[in-house]
C-alpha positions, 0 to 999 in steps of 0.5 A, a space after each residue: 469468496 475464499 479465505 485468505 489462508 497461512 497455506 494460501 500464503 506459502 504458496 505465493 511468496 518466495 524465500 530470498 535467495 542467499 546469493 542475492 543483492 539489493 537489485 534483485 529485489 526492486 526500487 521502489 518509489 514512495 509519494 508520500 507526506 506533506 507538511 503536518 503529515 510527514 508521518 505518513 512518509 515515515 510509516 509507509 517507507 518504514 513499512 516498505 523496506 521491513 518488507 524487502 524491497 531492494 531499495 526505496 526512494 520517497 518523494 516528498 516536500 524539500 522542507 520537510 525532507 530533514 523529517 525522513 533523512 533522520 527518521 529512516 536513513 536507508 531511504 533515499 529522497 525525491 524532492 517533489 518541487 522539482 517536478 521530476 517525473 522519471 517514474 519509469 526507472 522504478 520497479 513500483 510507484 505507491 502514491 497517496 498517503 498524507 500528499 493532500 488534495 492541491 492542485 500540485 499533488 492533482 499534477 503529479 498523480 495525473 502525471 504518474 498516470 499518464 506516463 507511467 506503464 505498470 501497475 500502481 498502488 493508489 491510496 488514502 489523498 491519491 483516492 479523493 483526486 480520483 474520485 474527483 476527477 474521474 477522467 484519471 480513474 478510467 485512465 488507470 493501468 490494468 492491474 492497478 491497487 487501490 486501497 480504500 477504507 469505507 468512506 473512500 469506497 463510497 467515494 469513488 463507487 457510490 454509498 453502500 449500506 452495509 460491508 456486504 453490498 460493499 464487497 459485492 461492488 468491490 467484485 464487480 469494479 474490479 473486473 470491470 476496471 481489470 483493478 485489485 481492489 483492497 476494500 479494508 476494514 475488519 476481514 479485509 476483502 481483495 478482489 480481482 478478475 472476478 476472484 475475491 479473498 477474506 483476510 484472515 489475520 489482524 485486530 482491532 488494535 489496526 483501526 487507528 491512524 497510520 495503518 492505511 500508509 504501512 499497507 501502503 508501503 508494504 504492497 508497494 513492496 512486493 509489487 516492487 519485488 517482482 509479485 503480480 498485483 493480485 499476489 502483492 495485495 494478498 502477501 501485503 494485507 496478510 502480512 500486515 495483519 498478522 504482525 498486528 497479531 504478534 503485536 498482541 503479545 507486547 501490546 492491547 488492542 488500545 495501545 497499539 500503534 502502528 510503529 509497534 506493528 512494523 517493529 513485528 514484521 520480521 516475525 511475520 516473515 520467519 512464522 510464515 517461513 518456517 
């Protein structure tokens, strides 16, 4: 295992051209939310424009659209009713947070993974289908994300006595399933093809609701961007964590939200930029 390094971090990301215009940077596409949990949607879509996507559409209930038109104009909306499941015009596709676990969000993430081609990030409700419906696992495309905390990992691949014997599976399946896995929790672990990487920013202020949908939305924006999976996943998880970092300097580990930490994302970019 190695350790997920600012130099590490520098090496992968790629400074925005200045001649450059929204369509170089992706469309991505956000299936989040559900009624009573529309601040999912809202975080994860804030997260994924912060981070550089060209453009962002969410797909969410008709009803509860007023929610994110008023909360963050810049993204456009897919009404999830419609059942319109032209999925292969977006760059990436991030779909679980706040979605539920119904019969109609089982519908469209078999769908996605059914029809769609590239790499996807699942998350959060995405994570429970699957880990009840098995036949959608093993049908996932290579070089898919998943971003389980604990319990999910449980879930899907079994009870784990400890972090350790977590990691360990985590390595296995993920070469097994040719998937990244992002095992979160403190020093979060991302496993591919056999190589593994231990984050190494972020606090304790991140284990409180809504971080799981940011780190949604921001791999889903860099794997929009243009980064392989693997690269995605690494510039995600160390960019999350270290806003949280910054956000130490305004806020305590206690009174930390998550909306604090999207707001210190641009320093994260100029720290590692610079």
């Amino acid at each position: 295992m190695k350790l997920l390094t600012l130099k590490i971090i520098r090496s992968i990301i790629k400074p925005r051209e200045a001649s450059s215009h929204k369509g170089n940077y992706g469309h991505a596409l956000l299936i989040a939310g559900n009624k009573g949990k529309m601040g999912s949607a809202v975080i994860a879509a804030k997260a994924c424009l912060r981070t550089g996507s060209g453009l962002l559409t969410v797909n969410v209930p008709e009803h509860e659209r007023i929610i994110l038109q008023t909360s963050i104009p810049e993204a456009m909306l897919q009404m999830r009713e419609t059942n319109n499941n032209d999925f292969e015009k977006y760059a990436a596709i991030g779909i679980g947070p706040g979605i539920g676990i119904t019969r109609h969000s089982v519908k469209i993430l078999s769908d996605l993974i059914k029809t769609y081609p590239k790499p996807i990030v699942l998350d959060a409700d995405a994570l429970t289908i699957i880990s009840t419906h098995t036949t959608l696992f093993k049908k996932i495309t290579e070089g898919t994300i998943i971003t389980p905390h604990p319990k999910e990992f449980d879930r899907l691949f079994g009870t784990h006595k400890n972090d350790d014997a977590r990691r360990e599976t985590a390595v296995k399946k993920a070469k097994e399933y040719a998937i990244v896995i992002v095992l979160k929790g403190h020093d979060t672990c991302i496993a591919f093809n056999g190589e593994t990487f231990i984050n190494t920013t972020g606090n304790a202020g991140l284990a409180k609701a809504g971080s799981g949908d940011a780190l949604t939305g921001i791999i889903t924006s860099f794997l929009a961007q243009g980064y392989n999976p693997f690269n995605a996943a690494k510039l995600g998880v160390y960019i999350h964590g270290l806003a949280a970092d910054f956000t130490l300097k305004k806020q305590s580990m206690e009174s930390m939200l998550i909306t604090d930490v999207i707001e210190q994302v641009g320093k994260a970019f100029k720290h590692i930029l610079k």
